[in-house]
BALOBA-1460 file (C-alpha; in Angstrom, 3 decimals):
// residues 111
<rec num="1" residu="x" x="-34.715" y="-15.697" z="5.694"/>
<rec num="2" residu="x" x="-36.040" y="-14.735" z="2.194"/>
<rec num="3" residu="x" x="-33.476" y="-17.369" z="0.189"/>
<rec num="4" residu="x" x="-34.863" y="-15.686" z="-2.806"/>
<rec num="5" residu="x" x="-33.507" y="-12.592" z="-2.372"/>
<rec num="6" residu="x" x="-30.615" y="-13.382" z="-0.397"/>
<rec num="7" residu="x" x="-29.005" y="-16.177" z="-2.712"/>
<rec num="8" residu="x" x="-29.174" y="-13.339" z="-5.876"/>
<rec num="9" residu="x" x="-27.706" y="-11.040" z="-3.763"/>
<rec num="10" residu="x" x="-24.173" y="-13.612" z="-2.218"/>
<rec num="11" residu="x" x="-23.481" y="-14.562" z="-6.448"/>
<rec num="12" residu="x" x="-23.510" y="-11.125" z="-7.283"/>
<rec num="13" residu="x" x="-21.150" y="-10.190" z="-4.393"/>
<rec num="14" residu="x" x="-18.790" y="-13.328" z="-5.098"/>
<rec num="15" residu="x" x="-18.667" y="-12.329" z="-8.846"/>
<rec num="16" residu="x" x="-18.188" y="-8.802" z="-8.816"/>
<rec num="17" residu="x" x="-15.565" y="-9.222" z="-5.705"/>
<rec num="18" residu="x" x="-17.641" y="-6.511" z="-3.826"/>
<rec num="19" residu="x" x="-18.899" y="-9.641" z="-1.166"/>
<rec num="20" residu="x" x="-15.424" y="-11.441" z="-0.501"/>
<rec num="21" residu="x" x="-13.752" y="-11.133" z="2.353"/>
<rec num="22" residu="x" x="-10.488" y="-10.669" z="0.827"/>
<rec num="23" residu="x" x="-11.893" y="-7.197" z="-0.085"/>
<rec num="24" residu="x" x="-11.858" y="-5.920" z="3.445"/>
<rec num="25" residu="x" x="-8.225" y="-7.088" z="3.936"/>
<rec num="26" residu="x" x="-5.422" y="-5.250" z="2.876"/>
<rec num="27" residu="x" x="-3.211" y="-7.132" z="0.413"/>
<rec num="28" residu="x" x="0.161" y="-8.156" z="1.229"/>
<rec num="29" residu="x" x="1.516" y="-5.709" z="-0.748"/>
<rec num="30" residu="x" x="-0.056" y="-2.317" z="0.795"/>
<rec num="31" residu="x" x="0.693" y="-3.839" z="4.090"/>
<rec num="32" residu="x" x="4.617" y="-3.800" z="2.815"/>
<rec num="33" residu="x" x="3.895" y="-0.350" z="1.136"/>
<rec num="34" residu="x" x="2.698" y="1.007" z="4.505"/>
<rec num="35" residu="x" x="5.698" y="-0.849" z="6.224"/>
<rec num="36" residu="x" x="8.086" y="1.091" z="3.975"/>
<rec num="37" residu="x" x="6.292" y="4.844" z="4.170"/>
<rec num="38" residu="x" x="6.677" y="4.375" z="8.134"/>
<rec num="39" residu="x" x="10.194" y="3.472" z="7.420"/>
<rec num="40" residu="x" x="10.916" y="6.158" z="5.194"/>
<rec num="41" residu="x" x="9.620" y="8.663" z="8.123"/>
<rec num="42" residu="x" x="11.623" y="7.395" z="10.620"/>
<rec num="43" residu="x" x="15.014" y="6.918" z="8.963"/>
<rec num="44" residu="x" x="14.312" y="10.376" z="7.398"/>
<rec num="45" residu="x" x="14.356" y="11.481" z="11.244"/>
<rec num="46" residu="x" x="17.870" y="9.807" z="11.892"/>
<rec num="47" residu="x" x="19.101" y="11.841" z="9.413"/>
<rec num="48" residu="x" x="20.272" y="8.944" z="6.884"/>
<rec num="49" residu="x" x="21.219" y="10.042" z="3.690"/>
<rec num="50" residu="x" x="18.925" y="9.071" z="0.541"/>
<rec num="51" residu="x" x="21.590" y="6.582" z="-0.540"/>
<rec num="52" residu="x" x="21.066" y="4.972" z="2.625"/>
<rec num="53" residu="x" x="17.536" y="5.218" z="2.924"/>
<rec num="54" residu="x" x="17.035" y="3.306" z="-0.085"/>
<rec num="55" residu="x" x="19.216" y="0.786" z="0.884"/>
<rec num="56" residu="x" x="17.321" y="0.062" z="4.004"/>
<rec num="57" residu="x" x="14.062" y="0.343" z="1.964"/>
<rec num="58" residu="x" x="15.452" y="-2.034" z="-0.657"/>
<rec num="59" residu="x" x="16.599" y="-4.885" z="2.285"/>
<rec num="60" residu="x" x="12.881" y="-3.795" z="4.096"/>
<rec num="61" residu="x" x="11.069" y="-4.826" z="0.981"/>
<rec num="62" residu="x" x="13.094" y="-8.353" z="0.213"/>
<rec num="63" residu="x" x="12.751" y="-9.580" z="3.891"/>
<rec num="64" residu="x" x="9.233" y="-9.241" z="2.971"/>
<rec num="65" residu="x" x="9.085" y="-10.811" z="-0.118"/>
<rec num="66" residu="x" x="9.238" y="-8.464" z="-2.341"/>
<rec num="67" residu="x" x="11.114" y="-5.841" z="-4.676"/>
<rec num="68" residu="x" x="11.239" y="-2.436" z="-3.748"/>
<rec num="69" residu="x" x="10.792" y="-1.631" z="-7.414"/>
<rec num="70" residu="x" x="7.668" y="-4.083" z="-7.251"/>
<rec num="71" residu="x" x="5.765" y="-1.838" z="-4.821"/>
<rec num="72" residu="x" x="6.815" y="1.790" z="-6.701"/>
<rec num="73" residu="x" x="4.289" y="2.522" z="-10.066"/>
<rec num="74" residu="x" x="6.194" y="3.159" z="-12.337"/>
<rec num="75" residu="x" x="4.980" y="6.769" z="-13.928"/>
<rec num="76" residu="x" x="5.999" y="8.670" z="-17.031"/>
<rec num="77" residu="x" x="6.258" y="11.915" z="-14.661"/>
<rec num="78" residu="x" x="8.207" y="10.664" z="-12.392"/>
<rec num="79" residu="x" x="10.981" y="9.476" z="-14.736"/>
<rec num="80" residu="x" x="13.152" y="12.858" z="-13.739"/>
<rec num="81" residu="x" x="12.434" y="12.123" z="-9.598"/>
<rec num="82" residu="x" x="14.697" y="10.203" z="-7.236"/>
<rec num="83" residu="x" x="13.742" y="7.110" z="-6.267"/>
<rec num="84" residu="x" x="13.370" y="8.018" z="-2.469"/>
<rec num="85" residu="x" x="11.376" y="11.407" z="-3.725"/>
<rec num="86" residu="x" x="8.667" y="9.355" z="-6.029"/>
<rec num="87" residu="x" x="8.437" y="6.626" z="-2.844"/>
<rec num="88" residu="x" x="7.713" y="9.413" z="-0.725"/>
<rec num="89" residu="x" x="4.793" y="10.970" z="-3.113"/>
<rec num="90" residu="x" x="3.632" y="7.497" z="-4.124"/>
<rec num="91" residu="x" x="3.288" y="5.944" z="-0.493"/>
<rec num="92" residu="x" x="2.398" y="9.729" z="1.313"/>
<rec num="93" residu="x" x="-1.508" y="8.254" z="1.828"/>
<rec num="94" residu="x" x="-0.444" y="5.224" z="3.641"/>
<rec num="95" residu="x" x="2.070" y="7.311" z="5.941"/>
<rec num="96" residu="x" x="-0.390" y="10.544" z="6.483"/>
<rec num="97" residu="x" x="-3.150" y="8.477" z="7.301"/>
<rec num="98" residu="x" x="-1.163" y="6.164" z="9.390"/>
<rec num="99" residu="x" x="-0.042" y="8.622" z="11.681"/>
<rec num="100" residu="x" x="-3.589" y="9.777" z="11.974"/>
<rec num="101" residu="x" x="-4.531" y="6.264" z="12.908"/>
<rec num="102" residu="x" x="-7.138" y="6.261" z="9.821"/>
<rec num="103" residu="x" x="-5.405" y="3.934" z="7.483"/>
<rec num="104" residu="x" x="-8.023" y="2.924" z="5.329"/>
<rec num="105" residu="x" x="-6.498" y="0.891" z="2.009"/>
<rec num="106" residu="x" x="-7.601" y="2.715" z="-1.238"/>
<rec num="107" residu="x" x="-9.180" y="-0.041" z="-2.664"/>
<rec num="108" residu="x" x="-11.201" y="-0.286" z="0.487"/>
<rec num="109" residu="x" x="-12.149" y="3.611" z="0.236"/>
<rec num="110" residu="x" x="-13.821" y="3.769" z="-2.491"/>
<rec num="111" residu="x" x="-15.727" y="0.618" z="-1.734"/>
């Protein structure tokens, strides 16, 4: 192998994060946020109330660690939205693309 070339090439990768493996693993967190946009589809087809769905999504997201309001962004235009509407919006990619069997993490899609 040309050490020369490859050796440049491993320190760029390691400091830029493009060449760490951690970069082709989805973090914790979007693994919960696609845990909770499946949920959200499937208690929405029981026919829970939003009340309740939010509950479950709220006990969904501490058995894994974290808070529900943790995993939601937190956007000036969504100030006026329901909680369960701005989950919906904000975790629609993971959910779509799940039932497509496509997921592919943003951070990973633009990489």
């Amino acid at each position: 192998p040309d050490f020369d070339m490859i050796i440049p090439n491993i320190i760029f990768g390691i400091e830029t994060g493009k060449g760490v493996p951690e970069a082709a693993v989805p973090s914790e967190k979007l693994q919960v946020r696609e845990l909770i946009a499946k949920k959200v589809w499937e208690l929405e087809g029981e026919g829970l109330l939003e009340d309740e769905i939010v509950e479950e999504l709220t006990f969904l997201a501490h058995e894994k660690g974290f808070l529900l309001s943790s995993l939601v962004d937190e956007r000036a235009e969504d100030r006026n939205k329901n909680l369960l509407q701005v989950i919906k919006e904000q975790f629609a990619i993971y959910n779509n693309s799940a039932r497509n069997g496509n997921y592919i993490p943003p951070e990973l899609a633009s990489a």
